[in-house]
C-alpha positions as CSV (number, residue, x, y, z in Angstrom):
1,X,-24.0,89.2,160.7
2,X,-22.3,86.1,162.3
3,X,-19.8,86.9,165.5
4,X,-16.7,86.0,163.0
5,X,-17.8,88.6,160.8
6,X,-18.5,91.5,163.5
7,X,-15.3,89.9,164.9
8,X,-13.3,90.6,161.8
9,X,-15.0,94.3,161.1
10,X,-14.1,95.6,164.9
11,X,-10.6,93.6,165.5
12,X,-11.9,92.0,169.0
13,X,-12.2,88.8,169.7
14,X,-15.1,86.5,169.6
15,X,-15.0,86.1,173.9
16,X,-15.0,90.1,173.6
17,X,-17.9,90.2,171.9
18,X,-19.3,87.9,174.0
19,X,-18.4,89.7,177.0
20,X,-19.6,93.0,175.8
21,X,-23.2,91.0,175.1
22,X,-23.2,89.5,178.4
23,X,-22.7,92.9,180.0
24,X,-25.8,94.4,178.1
25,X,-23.5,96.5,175.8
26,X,-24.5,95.1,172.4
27,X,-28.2,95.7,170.5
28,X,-30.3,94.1,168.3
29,X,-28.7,90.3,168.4
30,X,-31.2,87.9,167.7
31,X,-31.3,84.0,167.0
32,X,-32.5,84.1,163.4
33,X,-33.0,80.3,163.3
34,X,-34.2,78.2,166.2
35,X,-33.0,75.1,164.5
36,X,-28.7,76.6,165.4
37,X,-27.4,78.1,167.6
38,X,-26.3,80.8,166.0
39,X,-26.4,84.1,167.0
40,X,-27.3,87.6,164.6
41,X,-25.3,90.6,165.4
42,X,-27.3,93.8,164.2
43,X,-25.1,96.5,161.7
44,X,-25.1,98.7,164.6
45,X,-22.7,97.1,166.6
46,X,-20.2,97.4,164.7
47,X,-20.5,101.1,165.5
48,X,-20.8,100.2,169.1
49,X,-17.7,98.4,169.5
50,X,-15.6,100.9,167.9
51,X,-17.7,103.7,170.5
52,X,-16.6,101.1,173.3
53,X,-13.0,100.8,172.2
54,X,-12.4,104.5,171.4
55,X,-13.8,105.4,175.0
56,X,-11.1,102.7,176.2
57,X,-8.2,104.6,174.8
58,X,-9.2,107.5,177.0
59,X,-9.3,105.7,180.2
60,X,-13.5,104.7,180.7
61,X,-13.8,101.5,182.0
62,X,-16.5,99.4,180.7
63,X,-19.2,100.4,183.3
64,X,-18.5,104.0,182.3
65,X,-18.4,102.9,178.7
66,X,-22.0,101.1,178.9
67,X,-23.6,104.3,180.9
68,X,-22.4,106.0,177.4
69,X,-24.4,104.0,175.2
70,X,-27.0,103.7,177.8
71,X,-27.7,107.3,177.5
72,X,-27.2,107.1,173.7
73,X,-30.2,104.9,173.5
74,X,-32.0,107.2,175.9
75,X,-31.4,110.3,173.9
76,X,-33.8,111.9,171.1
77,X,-31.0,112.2,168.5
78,X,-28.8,109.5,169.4
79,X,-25.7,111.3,170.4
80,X,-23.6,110.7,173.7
81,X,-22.7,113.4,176.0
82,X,-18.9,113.0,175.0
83,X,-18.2,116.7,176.4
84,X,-19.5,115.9,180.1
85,X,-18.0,112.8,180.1
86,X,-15.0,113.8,178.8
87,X,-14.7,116.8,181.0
88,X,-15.2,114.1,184.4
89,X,-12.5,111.7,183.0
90,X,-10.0,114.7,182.3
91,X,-10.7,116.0,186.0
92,X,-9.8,112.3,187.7
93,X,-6.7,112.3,185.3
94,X,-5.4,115.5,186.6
95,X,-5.8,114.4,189.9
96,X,-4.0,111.0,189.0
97,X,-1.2,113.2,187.5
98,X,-0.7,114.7,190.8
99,X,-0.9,111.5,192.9
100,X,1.3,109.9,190.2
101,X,3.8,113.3,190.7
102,X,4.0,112.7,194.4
103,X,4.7,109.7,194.9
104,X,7.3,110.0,192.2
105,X,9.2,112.7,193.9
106,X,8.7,110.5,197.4
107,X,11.0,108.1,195.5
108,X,13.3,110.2,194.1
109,X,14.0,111.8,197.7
110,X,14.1,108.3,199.1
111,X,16.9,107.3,197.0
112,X,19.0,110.2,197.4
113,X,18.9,109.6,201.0
């Protein structure tokens, strides 16, 4: 598929797609024709960019987000660790929590001062 078309099946923008290509995060995209420019976007990244953008909403950045599908690709049944991963991320949250919780109190006690 064309990047409009993977563009209009994952709801990111064509520079996104781009971006996530550049960054080795994207499979299978080929140049069909030597004649364009254009560029093929295998079915499977559809299925990537919706992995990317779900791991998004729970805080991985994208460099955590490619070592995902990295080990995706590297595994036998082509699953991702999401309970490692998931257990790491919830630990740094916690401890952001806690930063977060003490510097809001520092505020509260400087403005009652």
């Amino acid at each position: 598929m064309k990047i409009g078309d993977l563009a209009k099946r994952t709801s990111v923008s064509r520079d996104t797609i781009r971006f996530y290509e550049g960054k080795g995060m994207l499979t299978n995209v080929t140049r069909p024709f030597e004649w364009n420019n254009y560029k093929d976007y295998g079915e499977e990244n559809v299925k990537r960019i919706q992995i990317i953008k779900y791991l998004q909403r729970f805080s991985f950045t994208l460099k955590e987000c490619k070592e995902l599908l990295d080990q995706k690709d590297a595994s036998t049944d082509g699953c991702i660790n999401k309970s490692a991963a998931f257990q790491i991320k919830l630990v740094i949250i916690e401890k952001q929590i806690i930063e977060l919780q003490k510097t809001r109190d520092a505020l509260i006690e400087i403005m009652n001062k």
